[in-house]
Each structure stands twice: as C-alpha cells, then as structure tokens.
C-alpha positions as CSV (number, residue, x, y, z in Angstrom):
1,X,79.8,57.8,6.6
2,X,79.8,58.7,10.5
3,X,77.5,61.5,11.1
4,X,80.2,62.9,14.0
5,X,84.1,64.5,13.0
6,X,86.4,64.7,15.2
7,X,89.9,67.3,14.6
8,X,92.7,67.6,16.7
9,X,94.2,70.7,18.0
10,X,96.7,70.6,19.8
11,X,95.8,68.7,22.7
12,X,92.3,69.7,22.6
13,X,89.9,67.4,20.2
14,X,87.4,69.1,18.6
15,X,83.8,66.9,17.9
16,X,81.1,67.7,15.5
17,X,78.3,66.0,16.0
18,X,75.7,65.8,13.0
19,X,72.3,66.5,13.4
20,X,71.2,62.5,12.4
21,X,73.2,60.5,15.1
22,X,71.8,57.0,15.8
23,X,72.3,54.9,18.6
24,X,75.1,52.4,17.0
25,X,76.7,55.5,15.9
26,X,76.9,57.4,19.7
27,X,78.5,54.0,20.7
28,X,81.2,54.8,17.7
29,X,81.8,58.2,18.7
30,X,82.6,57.2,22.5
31,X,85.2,54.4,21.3
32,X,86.2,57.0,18.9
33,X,86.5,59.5,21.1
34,X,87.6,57.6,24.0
35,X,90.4,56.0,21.9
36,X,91.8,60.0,20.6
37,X,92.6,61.0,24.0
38,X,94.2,58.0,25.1
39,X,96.3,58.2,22.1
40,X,97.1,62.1,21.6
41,X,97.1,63.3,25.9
42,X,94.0,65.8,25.2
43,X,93.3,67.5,28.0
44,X,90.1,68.7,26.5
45,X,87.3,67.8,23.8
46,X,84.6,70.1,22.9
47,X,81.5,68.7,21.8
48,X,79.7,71.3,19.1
49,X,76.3,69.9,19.1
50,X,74.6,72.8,17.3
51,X,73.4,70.9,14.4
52,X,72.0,68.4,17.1
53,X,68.3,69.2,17.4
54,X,67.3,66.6,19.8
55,X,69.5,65.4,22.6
56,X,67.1,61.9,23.9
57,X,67.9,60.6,27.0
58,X,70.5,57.6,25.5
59,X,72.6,60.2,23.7
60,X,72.2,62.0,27.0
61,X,73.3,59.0,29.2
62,X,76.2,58.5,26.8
63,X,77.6,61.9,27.7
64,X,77.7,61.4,31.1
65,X,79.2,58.3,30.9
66,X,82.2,59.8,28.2
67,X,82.6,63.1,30.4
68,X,83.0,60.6,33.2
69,X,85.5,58.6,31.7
70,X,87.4,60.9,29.9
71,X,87.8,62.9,33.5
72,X,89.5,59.6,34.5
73,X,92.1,60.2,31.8
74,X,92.4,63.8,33.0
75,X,90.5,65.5,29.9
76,X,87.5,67.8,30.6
77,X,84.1,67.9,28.6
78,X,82.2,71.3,27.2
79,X,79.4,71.3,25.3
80,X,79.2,73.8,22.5
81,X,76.3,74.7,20.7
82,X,73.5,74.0,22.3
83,X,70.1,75.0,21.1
84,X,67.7,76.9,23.3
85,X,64.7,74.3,22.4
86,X,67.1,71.1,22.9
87,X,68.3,72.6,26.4
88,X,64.4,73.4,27.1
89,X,63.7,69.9,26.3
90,X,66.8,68.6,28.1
91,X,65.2,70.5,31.6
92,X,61.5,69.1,30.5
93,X,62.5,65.8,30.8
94,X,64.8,66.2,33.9
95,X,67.9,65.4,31.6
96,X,71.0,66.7,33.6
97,X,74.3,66.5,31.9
98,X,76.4,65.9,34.8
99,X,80.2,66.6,34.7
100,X,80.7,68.6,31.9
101,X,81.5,72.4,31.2
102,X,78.9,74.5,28.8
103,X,79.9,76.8,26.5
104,X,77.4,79.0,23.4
105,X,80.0,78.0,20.9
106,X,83.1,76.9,20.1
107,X,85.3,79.9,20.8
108,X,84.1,80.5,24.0
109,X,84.5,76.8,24.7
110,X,87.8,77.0,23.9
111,X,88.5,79.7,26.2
112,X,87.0,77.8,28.9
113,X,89.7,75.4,28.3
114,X,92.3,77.7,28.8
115,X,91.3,78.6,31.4
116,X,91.3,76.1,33.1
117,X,94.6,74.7,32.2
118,X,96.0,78.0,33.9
C-alpha cells in the first residue's frame, strides 16, 4: 500500500501524504503525481503534509524538484498542513522549499488556488 493518496478535483489534485513515506515511495508519488497532471490539465496540486512529522532533506529536494516541474506544465504547488516543529526543523537545517505556495490547511490552500487562477 502507498503511504500517499492522491483525489482529483476538478482540475486541482489533491495529495495526502502519510506520515511513513520512504524514499522509493517519494520517487512513486512524483511519477505519480507528475503523470496526473499531464493526464487530467491540473492547474494546481495541494500537498496536505499534516500527518508528515519529519520533512528530511531528500523528501525536501524532491519537492523542489516536482514544484519545479509541475510549473513547467503550468500547475502550481501549496503545501498544506505543515506542522510548526517540522517547519522549525525545516529553517534549522536551512531547508528552503523553493517555488511553492504555503497554505495552514487545505481550505485555505484551495483558496489560494483560486486566487490565483483569477
């Protein structure tokens, strides 16, 4: 079992993330992901990481490189959920998350969507 979801609204995609997500699995969930917006014209994907309680510095890299690519396809990246501890660790470590939107949860990261598709 994949410890990630993925659900499609609209053309937003809407990614769960589990709290145990190893590395072969981050590689799934960027084909995955990568592969659902090519396929269905998202212009957005959320990312709810609030069951994630460490973000380390491949899962980190990985983000980067999706927001990165997915910006090539036209689709913009927020990151939902993010725990204060995980973004404390994310600044200790000098960790930035580059090219993507932030959001506290998923309804304001929808919003942020909208709004920018205005």
């Amino acid at each position: 079992m994949q410890p990630f979801s993925v659900f499609s609204f609209g053309n937003v995609l809407l990614v769960s993330i589990q709290e145990e997500i190893d590395d072969d699995a981050v590689s799934s969930l960027f084909e995955t992901i990568a592969g659902k917006v090519q396929t269905s014209k998202a212009h957005g994907v959320i990312l709810d990481l609030h069951d994630v309680e460490v973000v380390d510095s491949y899962l980190a890299r990985n983000l980067q490189q999706l927001a990165a690519s997915l910006s090539l396809m036209r689709a913009m990246v927020v990151v939902a959920g993010l725990a204060v501890p995980v973004v404390m660790t994310l600044l200790d470590f000098g960790i930035d998350l580059k090219g993507m939107e932030f959001a506290l949860d998923v309804e304001q990261a929808m919003v942020r969507l909208k709004q920018r598709a205005v």
